[in-house]
Phi, psi and omega in degrees: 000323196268013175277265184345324155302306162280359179283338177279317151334309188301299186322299175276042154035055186242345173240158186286138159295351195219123196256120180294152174231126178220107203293127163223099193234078197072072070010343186308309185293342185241320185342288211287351175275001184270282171350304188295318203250354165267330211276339184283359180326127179270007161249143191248349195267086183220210163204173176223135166240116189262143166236128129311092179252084156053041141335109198266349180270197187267019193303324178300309171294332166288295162341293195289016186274273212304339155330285186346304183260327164259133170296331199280341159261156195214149168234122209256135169231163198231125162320134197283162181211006188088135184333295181318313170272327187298324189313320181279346164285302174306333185288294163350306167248024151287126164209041163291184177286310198206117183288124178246166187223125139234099153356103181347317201258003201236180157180178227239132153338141200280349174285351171333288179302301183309295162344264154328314164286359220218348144297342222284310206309300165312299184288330186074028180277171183248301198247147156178144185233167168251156165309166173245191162202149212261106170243123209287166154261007187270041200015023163291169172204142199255145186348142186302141182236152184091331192289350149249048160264114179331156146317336181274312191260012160283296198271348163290310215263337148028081166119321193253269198295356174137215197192144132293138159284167181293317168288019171252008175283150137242116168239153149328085172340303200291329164298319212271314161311296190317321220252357184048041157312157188154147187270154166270143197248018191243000000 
């Protein structure tokens, strides 16, 4: 029954398709430009969820400024426990459609979702990703990265040949449940 309630939520657009997960722990020098970079998304329909894990800087106080003026952002705060559990906190209190993972320090091309949904969506993935760019602090960037790593070296190669950053994944919410996903926190 409470499926069918949210299938009915979804229907009437009453919950976001795509819920951000943002990890946040002293954060104060970068939050608002990952904030910033979602709110320029040209798909609108998301909500952000920041968990705050027991920050000792103003990270909070930036959040709730910017919080202030959109509803669609939140912020949760937690005892820290490390990146792995705010991720688990958040996931806990998503209730999108599709899961975004984005990083304090990171932030998102603004066509990201519009893009992305609207392959995942066509194709019927669960999971799919995009390139990235390596942005300096001297605000420079270094050439797009990722558009070619095989499927062998995402799941083989993990670590030895490089990485996807976390933000360049979207996954279905209904995988990441069927399948009991969850950072490890050991």
């Amino acid at each position: 029954e409470s499926l069918n309630l949210l299938k009915i939520a979804i229907l009437f657009n009453v919950l976001p398709l795509v819920s951000i997960i943002t990890p946040c722990y002293n954060a104060a020098p970068f939050i608002s430009q990952a904030i910033e970079s979602v709110l320029a998304q040209s798909f609108g329909d998301w909500e952000m969820i920041i968990v705050d894990d027991g920050s000792t800087d103003n990270s909070v106080s930036i959040v709730q400024a910017i919080a202030s003026k959109d509803s669609r952002i939140r912020i949760i705060q937690k005892p820290n426990g490390g990146t792995a559990s705010a991720r688990n906190k958040g996931l806990e209190c998503a209730q999108g459609e599709y899961i975004q993972f984005l990083d304090a320090d990171d932030e998102l091309a603004a066509d990201k979702f519009e893009k992305q949904l609207a392959i995942m969506e066509a194709l019927h993935l669960d999971i799919s990703y995009t390139d990235y760019r390596n942005l300096n602090a001297d605000g420079s960037t270094e050439g797009i990265q990722g558009l070619n790593e095989s499927l062998f070296h995402l799941l083989f190669g993990w670590g030895i040949w490089g990485t996807l950053p976390m933000h360049c994944y979207l996954y279905a919410y209904k995988f990441i449940q069927t399948n009991n996903l969850a950072f490890s926190t050991t």
